[in-house]
N, C-alpha and C positions, 0 to 999 in steps of 0.2 A: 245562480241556479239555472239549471236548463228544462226546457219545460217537462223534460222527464222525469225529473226530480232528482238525478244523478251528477255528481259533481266533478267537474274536471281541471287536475289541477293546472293553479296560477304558476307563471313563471316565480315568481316572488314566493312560492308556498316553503313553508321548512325546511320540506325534503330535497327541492332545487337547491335552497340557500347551504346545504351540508353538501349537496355534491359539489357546488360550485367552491365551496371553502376546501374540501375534500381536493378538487386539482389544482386550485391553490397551493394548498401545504404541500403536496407531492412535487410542482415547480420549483416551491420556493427551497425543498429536501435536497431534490436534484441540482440545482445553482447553486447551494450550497457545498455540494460533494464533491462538485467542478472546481468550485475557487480551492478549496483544502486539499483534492489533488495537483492544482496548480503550483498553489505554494510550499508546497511536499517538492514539487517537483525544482520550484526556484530554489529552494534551500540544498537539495543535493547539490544541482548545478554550479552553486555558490560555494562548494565545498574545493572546487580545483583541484579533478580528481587526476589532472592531470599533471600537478604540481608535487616534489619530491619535499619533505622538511630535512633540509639537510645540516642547521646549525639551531641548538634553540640556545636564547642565552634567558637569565631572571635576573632582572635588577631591583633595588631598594633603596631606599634611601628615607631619610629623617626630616621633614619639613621643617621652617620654623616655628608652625604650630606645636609641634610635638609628633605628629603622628606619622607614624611608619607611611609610608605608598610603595608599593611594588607592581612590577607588568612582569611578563615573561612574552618574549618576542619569536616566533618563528620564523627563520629563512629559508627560503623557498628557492628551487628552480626548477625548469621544467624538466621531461624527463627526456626531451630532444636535445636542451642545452646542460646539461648535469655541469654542479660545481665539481672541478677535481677534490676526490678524498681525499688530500695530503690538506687543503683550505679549511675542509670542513674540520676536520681531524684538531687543526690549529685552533680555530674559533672555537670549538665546542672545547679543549682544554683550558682555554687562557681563563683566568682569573678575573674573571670581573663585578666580585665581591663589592669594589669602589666606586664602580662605575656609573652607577647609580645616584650615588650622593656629586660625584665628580660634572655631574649629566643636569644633575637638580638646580646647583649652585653658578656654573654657567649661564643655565636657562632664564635663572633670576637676575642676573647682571647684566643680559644682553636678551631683553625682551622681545620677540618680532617687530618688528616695524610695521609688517605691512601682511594682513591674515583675512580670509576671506569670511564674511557674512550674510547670512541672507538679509538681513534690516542694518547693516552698518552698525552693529551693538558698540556699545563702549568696550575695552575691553576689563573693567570691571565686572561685568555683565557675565553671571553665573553660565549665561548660554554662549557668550564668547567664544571663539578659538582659536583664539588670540594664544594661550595657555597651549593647547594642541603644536599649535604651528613654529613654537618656544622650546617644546619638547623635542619637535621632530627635526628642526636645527638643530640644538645641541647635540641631537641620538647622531645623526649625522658628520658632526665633530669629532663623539669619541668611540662610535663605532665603526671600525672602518674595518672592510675587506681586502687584501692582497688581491692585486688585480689578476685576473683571468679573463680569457676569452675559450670558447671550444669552435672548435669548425663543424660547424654545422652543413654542411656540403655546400651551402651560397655564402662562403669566406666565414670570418671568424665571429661570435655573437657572443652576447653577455647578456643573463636574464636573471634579477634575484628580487623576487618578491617577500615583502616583509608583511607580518601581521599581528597585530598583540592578539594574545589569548583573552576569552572572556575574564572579564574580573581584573584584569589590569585597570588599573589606575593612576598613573605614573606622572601622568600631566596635570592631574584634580590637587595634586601639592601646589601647583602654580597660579593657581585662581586665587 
C-alpha cells in the first residue's frame, strides 16, 4: 500500500495475468492458422495439378488368407509430355480383370531381395516394405506400357507417373 492509501496494480495481479494469457491465446490462434494454411496449401500442391490421369486401371485379387485386396492405380503425364490417345485408349480397354491375382502370385514366389527401411525391419515386420517393394516388381512385370516418346522441343521425352488411389491395398495380401 502507498501511503496514500491507494493501490497500484502488481505486474502479477489478475488482470495482468488475463491480458498476458489473452496475447497468449491470440499467438498461439494465429500460429495455428499459419500451420493449417500451410498444409492446405502443401496438400493442393501435392495434388499435381499439372499432371493429366490418362489410363486408370483396378486390380483384385484373393490372398491366401481368403480375403479379397484391391488398388486402383492412376497413370499420369504431364501436360507438356501427353501420353498419345491411341496408348491410353489401349490400356484403359485391355482387360485386366486377372491381373491382379496374376500380380499377387508372382509377388509371393519372387519376394524382393532387397527393400528399403528406416530400422532394417525383418520383413515379417508388419511395418516392412518389403511387401510394397514385391508388389511394385511384379506391377512392373505385368503391367506394361507400349513405348512412346513425344518431342517436347529439347528431342524426345517420356513422363508417366503412377499412383494408387486412397484405399488401395494391394500389397497388405503379402505381409
Amino acid at each position: 500500500m502507498s501511503s496514500s492509501g491507494a493501490e497500484t496494480a502488481h505486474p502479477s495481479s489478475p488482470s495482468e495475468r488475463g491480458r498476458r494469457l489473452r496475447r497468449w491465446l491470440i499467438a498461439g490462434a494465429a500460429t495455428a492458422f499459419v500451420v493449417i494454411v500451410a498444409l492446405v496449401a502443401m496438400f493442393f500442391m501435392g495434388q499435381r495439378s499439372w499432371l493429366t490421369t490418362d489410363v486408370t486401371i483396378s486390380l483384385s485379387y484373393v490372398g491366401d488368407d481368403g480375403h479379397t485386396y484391391s488398388c486402383t492405380y492412376d497413370f499420369r503425364t504431364s501436360k507438356r509430355v501427353p501420353m498419345p490417345a491411341d496408348i491410353a485408349e489401349d490400356m484403359n480397354e485391355r482387360d485386366w480383370s486377372q491381373t491382379g491375382q496374376l500380380i499377387y502370385e508372382w509377388a509371393r514366389s519372387h519376394p524382393a531381395e532387397s527393400w528399403t527401411t528406416q530400422d532394417e525391419l525383418p520383413a515379417s515386420d508388419p511395418r516392412s516394405t518389403r511387401a510394397d517393394a514385391s508388389w511394385s516388381l511384379a506391377m512392373d512385370r505385368y503391367v506394361r506400357f507400349p513405348p512412346w516418346t513425344v518431342d517436347a522441343g529439347n528431342g524426345p521425352e517420356y513422363e508417366l507417373w503412377q499412383e494408387a488411389r486412397a484405399g488401395s491395398n494391394c500389397a497388405d495380401g503379402l505381409r
